[in-house]
C-alpha positions as a printed NumPy array, in Angstrom:
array([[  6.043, -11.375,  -9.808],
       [  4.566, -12.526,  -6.661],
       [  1.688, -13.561,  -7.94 ],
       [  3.979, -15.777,  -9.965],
       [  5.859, -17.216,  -7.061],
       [  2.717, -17.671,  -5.108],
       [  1.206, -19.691,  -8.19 ],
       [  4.27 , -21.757,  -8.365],
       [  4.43 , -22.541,  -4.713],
       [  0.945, -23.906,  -4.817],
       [  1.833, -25.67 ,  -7.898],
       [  4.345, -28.091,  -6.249],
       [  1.931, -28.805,  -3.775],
       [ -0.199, -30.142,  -6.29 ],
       [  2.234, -32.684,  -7.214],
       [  2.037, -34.226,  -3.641],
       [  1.07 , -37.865,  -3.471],
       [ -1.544, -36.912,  -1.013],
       [ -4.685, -36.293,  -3.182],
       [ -6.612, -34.264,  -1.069],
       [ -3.366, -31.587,  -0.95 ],
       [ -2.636, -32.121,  -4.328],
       [ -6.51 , -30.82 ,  -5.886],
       [ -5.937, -28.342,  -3.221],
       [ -2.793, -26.645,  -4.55 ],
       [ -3.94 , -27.178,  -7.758],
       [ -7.146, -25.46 ,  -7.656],
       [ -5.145, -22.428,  -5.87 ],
       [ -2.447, -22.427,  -8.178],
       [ -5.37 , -21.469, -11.058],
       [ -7.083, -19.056,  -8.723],
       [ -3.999, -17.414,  -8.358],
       [ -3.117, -17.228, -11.857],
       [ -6.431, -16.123, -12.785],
       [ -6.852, -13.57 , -10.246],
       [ -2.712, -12.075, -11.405],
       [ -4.196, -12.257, -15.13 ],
       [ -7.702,  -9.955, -14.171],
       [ -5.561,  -7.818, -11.744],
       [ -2.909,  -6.97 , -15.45 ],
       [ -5.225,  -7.342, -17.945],
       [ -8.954,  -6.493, -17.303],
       [ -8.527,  -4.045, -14.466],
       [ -6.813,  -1.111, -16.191],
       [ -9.189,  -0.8  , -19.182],
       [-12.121,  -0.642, -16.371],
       [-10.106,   1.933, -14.542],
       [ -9.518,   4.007, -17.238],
       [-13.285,   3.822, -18.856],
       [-14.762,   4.523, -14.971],
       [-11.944,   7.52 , -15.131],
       [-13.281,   8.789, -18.323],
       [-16.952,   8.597, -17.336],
       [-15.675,  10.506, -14.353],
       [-17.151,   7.713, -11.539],
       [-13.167,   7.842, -10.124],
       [-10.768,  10.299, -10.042],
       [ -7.284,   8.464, -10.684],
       [ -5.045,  11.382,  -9.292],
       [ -6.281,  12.238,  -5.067],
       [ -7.251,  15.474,  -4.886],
       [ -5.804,  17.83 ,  -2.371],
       [ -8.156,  20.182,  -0.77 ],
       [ -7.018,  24.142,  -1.097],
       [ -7.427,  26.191,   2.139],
       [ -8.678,  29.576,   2.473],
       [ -7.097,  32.29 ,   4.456],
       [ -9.254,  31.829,   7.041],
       [ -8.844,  28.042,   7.334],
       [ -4.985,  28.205,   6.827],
       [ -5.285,  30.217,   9.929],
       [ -7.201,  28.051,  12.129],
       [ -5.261,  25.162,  11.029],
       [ -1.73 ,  26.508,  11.38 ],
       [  0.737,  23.849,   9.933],
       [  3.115,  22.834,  12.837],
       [  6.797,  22.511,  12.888],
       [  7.668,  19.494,  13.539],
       [ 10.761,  21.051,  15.382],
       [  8.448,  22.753,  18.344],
       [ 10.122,  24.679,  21.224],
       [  9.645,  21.468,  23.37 ],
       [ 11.263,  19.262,  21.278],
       [ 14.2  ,  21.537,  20.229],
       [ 14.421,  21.76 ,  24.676],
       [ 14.571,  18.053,  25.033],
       [ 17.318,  18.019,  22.768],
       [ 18.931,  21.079,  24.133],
       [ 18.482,  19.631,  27.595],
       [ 20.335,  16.056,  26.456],
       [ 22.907,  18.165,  24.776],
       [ 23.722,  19.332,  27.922],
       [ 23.619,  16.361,  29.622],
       [ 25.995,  14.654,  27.187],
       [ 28.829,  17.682,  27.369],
       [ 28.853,  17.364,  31.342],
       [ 29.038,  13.422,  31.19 ]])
């Protein structure tokens, strides 16, 4: 849809009386268009061929942790003991104000 709007916006500046503006918008107005109609049409048949020849994965992979790595990487809480102070600390605050 963008694409769209983007193409139409350069389109009325190639109907300016100026004729250096108006090739100008024209010739981006087609660019535009052309590059909207590769992006929906050609792309996802490449996409999918390069999937089935396996040369790109479409789905990211998550990488699987052993034991040992799950242990040297411990996954932190994003509530930590600081941050659960701070906010005990401006609890505090707030009651005695």
């Amino acid at each position: 849809m963008s694409g769209l709007t983007i193409a139409a916006a350069f389109g009325v500046v190639a109907l300016s009386g100026f004729p250096l503006l108006a090739s100008f918008g024209a010739v981006v107005a087609v660019n535009v268009m052309a590059a909207m109609i590769c992006a929906l049409v050609i792309l996802p048949p490449i996409l999918r061929a390069a999937a089935r020849r396996e040369h790109l994965t479409l789905t990211p992979a998550v990488p699987q942790l052993t034991a040992d790595e799950a242990r040297l990487h411990p996954v932190r809480d994003p509530m930590t003991s600081d941050t659960r102070r701070q906010q005990d600390r401006a609890a505090g605050l707030r009651a005695r104000g």
